[in-house]
TORDO-90662 format. One record per residue (C-alpha): z negated, y negated, x negated. Coordinates in steps of 0.001 Angstrom, whole numbers, padded with zeros to 6 digits, always signed. Last residue first. Layout:
<recs>
ZYX/...
</recs>
This chain:
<recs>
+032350-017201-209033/+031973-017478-205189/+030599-013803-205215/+028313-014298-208260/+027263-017532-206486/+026402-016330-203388/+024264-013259-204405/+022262-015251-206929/+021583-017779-204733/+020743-015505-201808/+018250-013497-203233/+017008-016622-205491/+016043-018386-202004/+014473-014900-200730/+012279-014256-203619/+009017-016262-202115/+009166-014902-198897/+008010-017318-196657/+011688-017918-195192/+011371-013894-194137/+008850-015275-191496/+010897-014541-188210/+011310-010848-187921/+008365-009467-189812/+007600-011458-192946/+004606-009103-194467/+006404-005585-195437/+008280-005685-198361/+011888-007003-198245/+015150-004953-197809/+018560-006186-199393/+021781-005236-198870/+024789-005886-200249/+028523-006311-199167/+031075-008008-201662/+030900-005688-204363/+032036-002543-202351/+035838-003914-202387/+037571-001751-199925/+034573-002337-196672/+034320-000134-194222/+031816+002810-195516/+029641-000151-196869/+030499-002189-193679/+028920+000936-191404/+026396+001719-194283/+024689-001584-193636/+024871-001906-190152/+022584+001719-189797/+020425+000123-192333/+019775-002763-190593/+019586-001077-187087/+017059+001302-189053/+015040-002152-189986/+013844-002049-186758/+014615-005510-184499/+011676-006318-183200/+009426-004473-185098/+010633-005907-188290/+007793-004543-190791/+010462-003279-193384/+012337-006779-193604/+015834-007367-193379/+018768-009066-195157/+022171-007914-194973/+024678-009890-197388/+028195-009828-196804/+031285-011560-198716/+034055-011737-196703/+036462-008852-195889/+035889-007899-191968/+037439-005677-190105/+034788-002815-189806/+031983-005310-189814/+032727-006299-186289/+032949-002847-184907/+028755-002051-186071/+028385-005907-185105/+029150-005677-181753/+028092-008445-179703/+028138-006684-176175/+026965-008898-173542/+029598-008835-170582/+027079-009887-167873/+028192-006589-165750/+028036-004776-168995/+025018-005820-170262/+023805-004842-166573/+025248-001325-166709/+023178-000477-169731/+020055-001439-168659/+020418+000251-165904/+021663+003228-167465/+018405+003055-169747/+016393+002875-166924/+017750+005862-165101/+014072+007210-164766/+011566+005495-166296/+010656+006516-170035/+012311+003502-171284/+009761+001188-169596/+007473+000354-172443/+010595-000389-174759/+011942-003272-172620/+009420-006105-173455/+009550-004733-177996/+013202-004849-177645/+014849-001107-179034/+016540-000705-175785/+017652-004006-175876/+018587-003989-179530/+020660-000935-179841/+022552-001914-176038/+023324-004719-178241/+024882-003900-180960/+024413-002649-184322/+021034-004967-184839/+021150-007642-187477/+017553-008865-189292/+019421-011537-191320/+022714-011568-192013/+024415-013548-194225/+028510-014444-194620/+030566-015610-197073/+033385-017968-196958/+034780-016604-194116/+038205-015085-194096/+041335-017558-192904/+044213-015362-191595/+043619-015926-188135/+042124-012254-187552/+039498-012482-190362/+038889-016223-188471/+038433-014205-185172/+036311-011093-186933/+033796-014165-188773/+033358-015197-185058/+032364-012170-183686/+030140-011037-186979/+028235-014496-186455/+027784-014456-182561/+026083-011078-183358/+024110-011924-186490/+022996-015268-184223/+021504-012844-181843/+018920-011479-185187/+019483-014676-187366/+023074-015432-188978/+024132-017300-191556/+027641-018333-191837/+028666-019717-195023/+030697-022713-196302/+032531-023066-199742/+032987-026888-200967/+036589-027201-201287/+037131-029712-199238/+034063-029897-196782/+035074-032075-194312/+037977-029671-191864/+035467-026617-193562/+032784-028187-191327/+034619-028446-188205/+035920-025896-188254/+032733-023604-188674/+031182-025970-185958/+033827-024720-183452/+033705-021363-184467/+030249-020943-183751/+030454-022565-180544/+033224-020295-179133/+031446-017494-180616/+028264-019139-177882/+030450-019048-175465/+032061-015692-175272/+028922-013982-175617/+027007-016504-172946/+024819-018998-172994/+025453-021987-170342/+026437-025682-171368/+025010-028359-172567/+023113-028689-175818/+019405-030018-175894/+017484-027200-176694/+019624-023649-176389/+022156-024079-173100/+024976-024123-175692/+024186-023151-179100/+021618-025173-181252/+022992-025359-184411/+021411-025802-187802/+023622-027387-190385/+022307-026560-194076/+023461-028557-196717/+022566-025947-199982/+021002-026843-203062/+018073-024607-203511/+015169-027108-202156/+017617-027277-199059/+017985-023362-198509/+013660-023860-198535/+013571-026506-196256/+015909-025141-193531/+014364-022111-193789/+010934-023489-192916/+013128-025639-190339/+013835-022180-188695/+010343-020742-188843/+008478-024010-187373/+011446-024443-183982/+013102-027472-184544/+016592-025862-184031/+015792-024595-180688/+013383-021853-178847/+014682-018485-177627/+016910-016276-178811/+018072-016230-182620/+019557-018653-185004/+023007-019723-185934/+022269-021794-189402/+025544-022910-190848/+025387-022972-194997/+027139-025218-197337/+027630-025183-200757/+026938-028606-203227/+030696-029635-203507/+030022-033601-202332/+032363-033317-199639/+029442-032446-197148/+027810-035666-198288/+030697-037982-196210/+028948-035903-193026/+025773-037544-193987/+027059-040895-194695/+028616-041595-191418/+025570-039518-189434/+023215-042810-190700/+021836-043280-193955/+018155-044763-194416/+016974-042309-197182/+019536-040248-197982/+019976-041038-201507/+016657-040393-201821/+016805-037067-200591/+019696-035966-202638/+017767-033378-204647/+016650-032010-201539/+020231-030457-200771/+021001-032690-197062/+019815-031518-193758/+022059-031307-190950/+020676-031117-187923/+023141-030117-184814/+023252-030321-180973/+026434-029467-179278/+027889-030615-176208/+029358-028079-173628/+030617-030031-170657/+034851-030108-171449/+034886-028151-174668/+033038-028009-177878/+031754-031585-178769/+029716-031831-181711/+026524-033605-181594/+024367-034851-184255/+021106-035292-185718/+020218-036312-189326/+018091-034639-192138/+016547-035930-195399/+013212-034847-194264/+011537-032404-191535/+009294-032774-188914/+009843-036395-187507/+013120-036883-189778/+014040-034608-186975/+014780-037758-184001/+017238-036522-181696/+015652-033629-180959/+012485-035598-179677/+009373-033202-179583/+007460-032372-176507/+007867-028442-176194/+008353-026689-179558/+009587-024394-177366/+012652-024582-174891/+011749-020896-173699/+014687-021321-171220/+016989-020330-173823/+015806-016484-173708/+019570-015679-174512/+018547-011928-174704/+015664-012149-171443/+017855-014128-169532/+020728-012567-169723/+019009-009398-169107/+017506-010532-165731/+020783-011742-164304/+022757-008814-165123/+019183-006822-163435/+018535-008343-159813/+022076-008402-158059/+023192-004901-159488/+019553-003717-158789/+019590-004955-155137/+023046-002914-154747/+025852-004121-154290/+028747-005026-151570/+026048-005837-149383/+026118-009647-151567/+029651-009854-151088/+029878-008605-147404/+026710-010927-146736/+028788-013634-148707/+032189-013316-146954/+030785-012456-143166/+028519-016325-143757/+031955-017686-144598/+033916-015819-141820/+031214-017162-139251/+031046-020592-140641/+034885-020666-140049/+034436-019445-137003/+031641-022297-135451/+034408-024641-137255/+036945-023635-134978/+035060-023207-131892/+033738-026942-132186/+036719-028446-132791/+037212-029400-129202/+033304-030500-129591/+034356-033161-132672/+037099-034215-130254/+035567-035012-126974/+032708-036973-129005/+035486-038789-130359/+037258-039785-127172/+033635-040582-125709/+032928-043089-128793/+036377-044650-128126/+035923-045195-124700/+032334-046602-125519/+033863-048985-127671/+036797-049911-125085/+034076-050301-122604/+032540-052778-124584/+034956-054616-125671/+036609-055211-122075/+033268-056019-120965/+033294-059069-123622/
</recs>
């Protein structure tokens, strides 16, 4: 029983011996560790550590998860004939989707699970994808206003949330969320036959829209048609244009700033370069009381394509009357025969 014992402590004194032998070694490898990050962080300055991170957040704006307190995964809740979804992107980016059938075929609907739904998309009534703005999620008021109102024309409408937006995984960024778009813009047109399919973009979503409309241009396989609503030029346009940011243009070397943080976070979205390669039918829509994204950014956009573009048929633009601002233009009551009218003389 003593030989136990002492053999124990023997062996609890050997290892004690050890763990301080290594002592030194892992006292330096703290050391270098602690050396790496103060060198890394000394590196640059406090504005290079405080602003990338402060513009990401205020373009993606996904932490404003508003509506709070409502169940993504059930949107019959707020809006009918629609089911929920996910789409899986890559390794830890899951998708969440709606997809809300053409109101005619709400009845049918009633009581049919994902199965049926993604069945309907064969059913030749057109397709739009909804890639919205910053901030919020898909069952935010204004976007299943839209929603409603594409549905009462005919259209399936599939509104994403991009990654790190309501419940999808992941973390925003440019590369990301074109990654996303194209993802759901395969996987549709893999279901819909021939049913045509069209990318609608929403202030940021015109960006990820453009970017992903220039990789299928570049594949060979044009976009149906593409719409975009309230679309800056690029980036550095919008931010210095962005109602929170425009107070403090004034201050010296802001705008550089500014400028060297997109680029440190890689946020570029250019639509004014975008447009230049594209061949797909385009429709700009904007409003004249847009204060968050002027209407000259529009414009701007507009004549770049125009200019670009060899068949001047496929691009139009159209400019409603004060009243919808940057989010309302799904209360305007000519904007569902605006787009029907445009998409079916180009699909003709």
């Amino acid at each position: 029983m003593e030989t136990d014992e002492e053999d124990c402590v023997a062996a609890w004194w050997d290892m004690v011996l050890r763990n301080l032998g290594n002592f030194p070694h892992c006292c330096a490898a703290l050391g270098r560790k602690i050396a790496a990050q103060y060198n890394n962080f000394s590196s640059k300055s406090l504005k290079e550590h405080i602003f990338p991170p402060l513009m990401d957040m205020l373009i993606y704006l996904n932490i404003f998860k508003a509506p709070f307190l409502v169940d993504l995964k059930e949107p019959e809740l707020m809006t009918p004939h629609t089911v929920n979804f996910y789409i899986k992107v890559e390794p830890g980016v899951i998708l969440g989707i709606w997809h809300t059938v053409p109101s005619f075929r709400g009845q049918d609907a009633k009581g049919k699970d994902r199965c049926w739904y993604e069945a309907a998309l064969h059913d030749g009534n057109p397709i739009i994808i909804y890639l919205h703005g910053s901030a919020e999620h898909r069952a935010a008021p204004h976007r299943i206003k839209l929603a409603e109102v594409l549905s009462e024309g005919g259209f399936h409408v599939l509104s994403v949330d991009y990654r790190g937006f309501g419940d999808s995984t992941g973390k925003p960024t440019e590369e990301g969320l074109t990654a996303d778009a194209l993802c759901v813009y395969e996987w549709t047109k893999a279901r819909s036959g021939t049913t045509p399919v069209c990318l609608w973009g929403h202030s940021l979503g015109t960006g990820v829209v453009t970017n992903a409309a220039k990789v299928l241009e570049e594949k060979g396989s044009p976009v149906d048609a593409i719409i975009l609503e309230a679309p800056f030029t690029n980036m550095w346009a919008a931010s210095v244009n962005y109602p929170l940011l425009k107070i403090y243009r004034k201050l010296p070397r802001f705008l550089s700033t500014i400028m060297d943080a997109l680029r440190e976070d890689k946020i570029v979205f250019p639509n004014d370069e975008n447009v230049k390669f594209l061949s797909s039918p385009l429709l700009i829509l904007h409003c004249e009381d847009d204060r968050t994204v002027p209407l000259v950014l529009g414009k701007e956009l507009y004549e770049i394509a125009h200019n670009a573009y060899r068949n001047k048929e496929r691009i139009k633009m159209v400019i409603f009357p004060p009243g919808f601002q940057h989010n309302l233009l799904c209360k305007s009551p000519i904007l569902l025969k605006t787009v029907r009218d445009f998409l079916s003389q180009q699909w003709a």
